[in-house]
C-alpha positions in Angstrom: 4.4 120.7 51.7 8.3 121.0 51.1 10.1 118.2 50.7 13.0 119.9 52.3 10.8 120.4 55.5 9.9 116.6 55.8 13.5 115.6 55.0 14.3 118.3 58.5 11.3 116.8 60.6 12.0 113.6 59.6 15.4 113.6 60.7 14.1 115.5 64.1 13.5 114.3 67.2 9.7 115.2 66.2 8.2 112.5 63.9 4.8 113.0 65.9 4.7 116.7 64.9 5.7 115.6 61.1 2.7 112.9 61.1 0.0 115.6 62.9 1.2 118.4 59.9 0.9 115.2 57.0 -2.8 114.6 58.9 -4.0 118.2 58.8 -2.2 118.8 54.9 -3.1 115.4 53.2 -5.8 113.7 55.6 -9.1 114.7 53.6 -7.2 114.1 50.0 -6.4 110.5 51.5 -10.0 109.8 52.9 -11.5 110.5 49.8 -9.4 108.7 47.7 -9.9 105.8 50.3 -13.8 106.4 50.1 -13.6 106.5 46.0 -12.0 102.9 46.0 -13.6 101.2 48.7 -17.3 103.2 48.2 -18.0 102.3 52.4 -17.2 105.4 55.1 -16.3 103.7 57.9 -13.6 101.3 55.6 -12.0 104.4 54.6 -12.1 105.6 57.5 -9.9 102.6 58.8 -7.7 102.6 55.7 -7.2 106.2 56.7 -5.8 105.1 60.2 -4.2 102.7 58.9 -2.3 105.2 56.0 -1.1 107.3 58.7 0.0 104.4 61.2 2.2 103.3 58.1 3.7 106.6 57.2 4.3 107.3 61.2 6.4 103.8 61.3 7.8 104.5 57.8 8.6 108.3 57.3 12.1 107.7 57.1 11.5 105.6 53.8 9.8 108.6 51.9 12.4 108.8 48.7 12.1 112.5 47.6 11.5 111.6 44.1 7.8 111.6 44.1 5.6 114.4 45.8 4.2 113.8 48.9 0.5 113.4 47.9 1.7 111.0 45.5 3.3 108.5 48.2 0.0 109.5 50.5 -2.0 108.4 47.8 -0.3 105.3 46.9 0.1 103.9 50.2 -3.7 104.6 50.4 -4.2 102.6 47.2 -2.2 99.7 48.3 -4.1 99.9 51.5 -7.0 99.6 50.3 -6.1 97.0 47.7 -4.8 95.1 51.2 -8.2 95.1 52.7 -10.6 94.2 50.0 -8.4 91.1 49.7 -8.7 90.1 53.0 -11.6 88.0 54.0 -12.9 89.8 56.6 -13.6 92.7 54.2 -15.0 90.0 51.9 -17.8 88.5 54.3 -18.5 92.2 55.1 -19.2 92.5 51.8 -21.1 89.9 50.6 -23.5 90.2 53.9 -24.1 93.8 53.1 -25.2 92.8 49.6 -27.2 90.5 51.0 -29.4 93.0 53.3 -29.5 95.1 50.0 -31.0 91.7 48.1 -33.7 92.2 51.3 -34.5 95.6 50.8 -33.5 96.4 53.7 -32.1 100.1 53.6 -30.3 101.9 56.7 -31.1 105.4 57.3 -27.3 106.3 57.6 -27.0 104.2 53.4 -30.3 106.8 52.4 -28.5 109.6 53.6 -25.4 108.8 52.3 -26.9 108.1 48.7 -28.7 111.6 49.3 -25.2 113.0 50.0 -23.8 112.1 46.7 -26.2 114.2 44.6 -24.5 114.9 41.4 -25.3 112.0 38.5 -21.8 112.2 37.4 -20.4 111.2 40.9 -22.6 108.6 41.0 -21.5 107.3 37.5 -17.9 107.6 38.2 -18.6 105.3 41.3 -19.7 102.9 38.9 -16.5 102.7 36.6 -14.9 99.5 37.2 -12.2 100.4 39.7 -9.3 100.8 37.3 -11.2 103.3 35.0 -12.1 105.0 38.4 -9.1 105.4 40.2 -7.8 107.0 36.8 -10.3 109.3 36.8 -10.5 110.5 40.2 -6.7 111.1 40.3 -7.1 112.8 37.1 -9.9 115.2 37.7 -10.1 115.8 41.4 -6.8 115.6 42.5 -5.9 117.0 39.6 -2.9 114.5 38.9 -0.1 114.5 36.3 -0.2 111.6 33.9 3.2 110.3 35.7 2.3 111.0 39.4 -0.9 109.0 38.1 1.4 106.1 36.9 3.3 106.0 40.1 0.3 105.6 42.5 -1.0 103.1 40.0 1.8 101.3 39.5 1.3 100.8 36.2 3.1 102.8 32.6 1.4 106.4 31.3 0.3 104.6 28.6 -1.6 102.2 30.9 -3.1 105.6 32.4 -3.8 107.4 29.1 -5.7 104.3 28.4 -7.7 103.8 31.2 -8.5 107.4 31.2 -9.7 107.1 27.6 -11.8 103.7 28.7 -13.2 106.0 31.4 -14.2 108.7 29.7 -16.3 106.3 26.9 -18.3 104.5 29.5 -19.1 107.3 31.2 -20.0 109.0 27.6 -22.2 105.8 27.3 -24.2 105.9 30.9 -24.9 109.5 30.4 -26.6 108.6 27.0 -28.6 105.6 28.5 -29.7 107.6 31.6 -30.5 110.5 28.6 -32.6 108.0 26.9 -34.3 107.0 29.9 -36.1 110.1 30.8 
């Protein structure tokens, strides 16, 4: 999307138009990266809502020195970072761990596991958030190391290492689900 066109719509008497074209362009690419953090559908289905409320209120304070998947994707990762703090999100939590203790499994948690087929997926859903998040922005949306450090907040070097970190563990859990079979 142009940044030249959101500067125009912004500054139109259409922000709703602007916020339905941000939805359609960036809304799966900021659901998955919701998903990826938070591993729950229907949380990133509300950090989502909540991504878009935020840019509707807030388009005017889009600085044109990042792309715009970049500032979708790090209001997205502050977003979520808001939510697992809160302590709603925490008892949510810690009683769904508990039904899992119970082995008690939902249908809708089977199918979902059955959704996410590929081994590597599931491995990378393991990571430790911060190896993760590098890794998802890195190979599925495909990031540059400094668009990577923006949304993380953090230096490339930060990113370089994380990515590194990443790569080993996941080296390691293919080698101990190898050894396994």
């Amino acid at each position: 999307m142009n940044v030249d066109y959101i500067k125009y719509m912004v500054e139109s008497d259409d922000p709703k138009a602007l916020l339905g074209e941000l939805m359609t362009a960036y809304g799966k690419d900021v659901w998955n990266y919701a998903y990826s953090l938070t591993r729950k559908w229907d949380l990133a289905d509300d950090i989502t809502q909540e991504v878009f409320i935020k840019v509707f209120r807030n388009m005017h304070a889009f600085r044109r020195d990042a792309s715009v998947k970049t500032w979708l994707l790090t209001i997205t990762r502050n977003t979520a970072i808001d939510h697992q703090r809160s302590a709603f999100v925490r008892k949510v939590t810690l009683s769904d761990w508990l039904e899992e203790r119970g082995e008690r499994r939902s249908v809708e948690s089977e199918a979902m596991e059955k959704w996410a087929v590929g081994d590597m997926w599931r491995m990378v859903l393991r990571l430790p958030v911060k190896y993760r998040e590098a890794i998802i922005l890195f190979a599925h949306y495909q990031m540059s190391m400094k668009e990577m450090a923006e949304v993380l907040g953090v230096t490339e070097g930060t990113v370089k290492s994380r990515l590194f970190h990443a790569r080993q563990k996941l080296s390691k859990m293919k080698e101990e689900s190898a050894d396994a079979f």
